[in-house]
N, C-alpha and C positions, 0 to 999 in steps of 0.2 A: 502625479497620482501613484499610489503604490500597490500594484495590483499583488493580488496572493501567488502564491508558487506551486506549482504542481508537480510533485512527483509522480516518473512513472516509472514504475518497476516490471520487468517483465521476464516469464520465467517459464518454463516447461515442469512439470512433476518428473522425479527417476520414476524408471521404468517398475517399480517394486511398491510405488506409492502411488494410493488409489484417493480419489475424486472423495470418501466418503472420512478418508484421514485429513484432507486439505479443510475440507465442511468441519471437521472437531477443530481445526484453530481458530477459526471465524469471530465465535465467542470471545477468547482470548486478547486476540488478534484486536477486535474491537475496541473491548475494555481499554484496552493498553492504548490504542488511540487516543479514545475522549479523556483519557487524561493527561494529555500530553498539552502543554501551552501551545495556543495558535493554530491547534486542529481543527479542520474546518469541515470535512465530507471525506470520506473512502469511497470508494465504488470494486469490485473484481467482478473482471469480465474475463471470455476466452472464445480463441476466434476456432474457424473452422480445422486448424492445424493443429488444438490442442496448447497452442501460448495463451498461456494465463499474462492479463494485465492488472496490477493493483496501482490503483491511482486514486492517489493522497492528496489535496487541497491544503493547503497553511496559509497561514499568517503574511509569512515572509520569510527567508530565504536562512536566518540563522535558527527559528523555532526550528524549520522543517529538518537541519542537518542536528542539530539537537536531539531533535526525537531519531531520528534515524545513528545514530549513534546509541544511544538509550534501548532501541531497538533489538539491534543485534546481540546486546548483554542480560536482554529481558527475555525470561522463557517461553514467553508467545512468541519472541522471534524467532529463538533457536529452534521451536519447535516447526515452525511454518518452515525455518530454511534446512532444516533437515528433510522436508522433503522434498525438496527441487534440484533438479540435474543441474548444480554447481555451474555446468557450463555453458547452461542457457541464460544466465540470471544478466541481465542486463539494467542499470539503475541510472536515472538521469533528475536532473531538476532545471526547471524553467521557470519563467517569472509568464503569468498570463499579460498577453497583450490586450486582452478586452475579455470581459466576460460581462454575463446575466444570468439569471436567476430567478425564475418565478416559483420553484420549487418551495414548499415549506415543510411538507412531512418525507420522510426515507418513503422508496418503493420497496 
């Protein structure tokens, strides 16, 4: 079986960039997802520490480095990574070992 891939990016904002400039990429941010081949759900969360987690759902494992290369050249990424402390930014992908799914509309 070929399950989807999840990226997870994880990342603090610099200390000059606020909660309400990360909110104006969202739109962006979005757009530039759903049209990316093999995109499947985003989610960004952030824990008690202030790490921000954005985590990508795909296809499989060459969409996901695709768009994430596409990413970083497209101004909703430059703009989203202009504002994160460079040195938190942490990026991985994994292939899901099992999933489900009852969801059908975004929260």
């Amino acid at each position: 079986m070929n399950n989807s891939v999840i990226e997870l990016v994880s990342y603090k904002l610099k200390t000059d960039s606020t909660k309400e400039q990360l909110a104006a990429t969202h739109s962006d941010v979005n757009t530039f997802l759903v049209e990316q081949p093999g995109f499947i759900h985003r989610s960004l969360s952030e824990d008690n520490d202030g790490l921000l987690y954005d985590i990508v759902y795909w296809q499989n494992m060459e969409t996901a480095k695709k768009a994430g290369e596409a990413f970083m050249a497209h101004k909703a990424g430059q703009a989203l990574v202009a504002l994160c402390d460079e040195n938190t930014i942490s990026m991985r992908h994994m292939e899901a070992l099992t999933e489900t799914n009852t969801c059908t509309e975004a929260v």
